[in-house]
C-alpha positions as CSV (number, residue, x, y, z in Angstrom):
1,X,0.0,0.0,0.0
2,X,1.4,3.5,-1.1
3,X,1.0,6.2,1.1
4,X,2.2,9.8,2.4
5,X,4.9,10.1,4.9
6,X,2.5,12.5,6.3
7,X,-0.1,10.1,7.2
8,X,2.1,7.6,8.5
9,X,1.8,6.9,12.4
10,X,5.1,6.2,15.0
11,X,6.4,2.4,14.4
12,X,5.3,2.8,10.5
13,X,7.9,1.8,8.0
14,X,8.1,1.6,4.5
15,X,10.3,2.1,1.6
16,X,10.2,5.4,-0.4
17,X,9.0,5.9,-3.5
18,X,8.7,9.1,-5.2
19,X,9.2,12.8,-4.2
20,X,6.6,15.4,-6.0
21,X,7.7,18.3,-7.8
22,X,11.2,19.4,-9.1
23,X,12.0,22.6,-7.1
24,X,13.7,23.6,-4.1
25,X,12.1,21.3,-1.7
26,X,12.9,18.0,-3.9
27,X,16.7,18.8,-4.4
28,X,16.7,19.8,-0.2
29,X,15.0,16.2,0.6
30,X,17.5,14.4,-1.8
31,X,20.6,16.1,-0.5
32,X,19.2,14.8,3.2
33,X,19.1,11.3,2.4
34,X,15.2,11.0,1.1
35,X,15.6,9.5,-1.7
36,X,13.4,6.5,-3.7
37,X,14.4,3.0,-2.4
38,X,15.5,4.4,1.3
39,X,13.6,2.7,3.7
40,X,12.3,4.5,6.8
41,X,10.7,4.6,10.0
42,X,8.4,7.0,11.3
43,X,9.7,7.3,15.4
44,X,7.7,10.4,16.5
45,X,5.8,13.4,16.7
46,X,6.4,16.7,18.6
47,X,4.1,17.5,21.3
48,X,2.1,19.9,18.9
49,X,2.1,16.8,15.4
50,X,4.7,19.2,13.8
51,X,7.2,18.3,13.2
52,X,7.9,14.3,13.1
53,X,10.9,12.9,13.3
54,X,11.9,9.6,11.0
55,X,14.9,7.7,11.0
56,X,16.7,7.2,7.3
57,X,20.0,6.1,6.4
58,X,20.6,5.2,9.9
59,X,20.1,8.9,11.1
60,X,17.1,10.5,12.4
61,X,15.9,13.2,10.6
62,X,12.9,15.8,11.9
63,X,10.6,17.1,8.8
64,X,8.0,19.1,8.7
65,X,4.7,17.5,8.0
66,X,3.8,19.8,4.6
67,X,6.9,18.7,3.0
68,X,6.3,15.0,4.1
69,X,3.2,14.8,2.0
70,X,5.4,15.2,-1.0
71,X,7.1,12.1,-0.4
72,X,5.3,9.1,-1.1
73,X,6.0,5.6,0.7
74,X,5.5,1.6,0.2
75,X,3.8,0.5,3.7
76,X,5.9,-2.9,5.1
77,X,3.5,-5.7,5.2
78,X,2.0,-5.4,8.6
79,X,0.7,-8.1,10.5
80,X,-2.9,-8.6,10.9
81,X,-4.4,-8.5,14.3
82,X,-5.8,-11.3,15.8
């Protein structure tokens, strides 16, 4: 299932798959790391939902949650609950 970093929830993980647009905010994403194929995992919001901070690349990495709904990620087949 493809979703937006943005409405992933802590513990979520996924691999990346595309990044929208071309400007500024795509070549700033890519130079942090955020790039198709990195896998991630969502570990937390701040107190307020804004920012949340994932970990990619083995580092964490805070993001603001307008510029995660440009990034588009491959849930990891979650276990369903018995």
């Amino acid at each position: 299932m493809i979703r937006q970093l943005s409405d992933l929830k802590p513990g979520q993980s996924g691999i990346v798959k595309t990044i929208a647009g071309s400007g500024p905010l795509h070549q700033r994403l890519i130079a942090m790391g955020v790039t198709p194929g990195a896998w991630l995992i969502v570990r937390k919001f701040a107190p307020l939902g804004d920012p949340m901070e994932i970990n990619i690349r083995n580092y964490s990495l805070s993001i603001r949650k307008k510029d995660a709904g440009a990034i588009s990620v491959e849930l990891e087949q979650e276990e369903p609950a018995i």
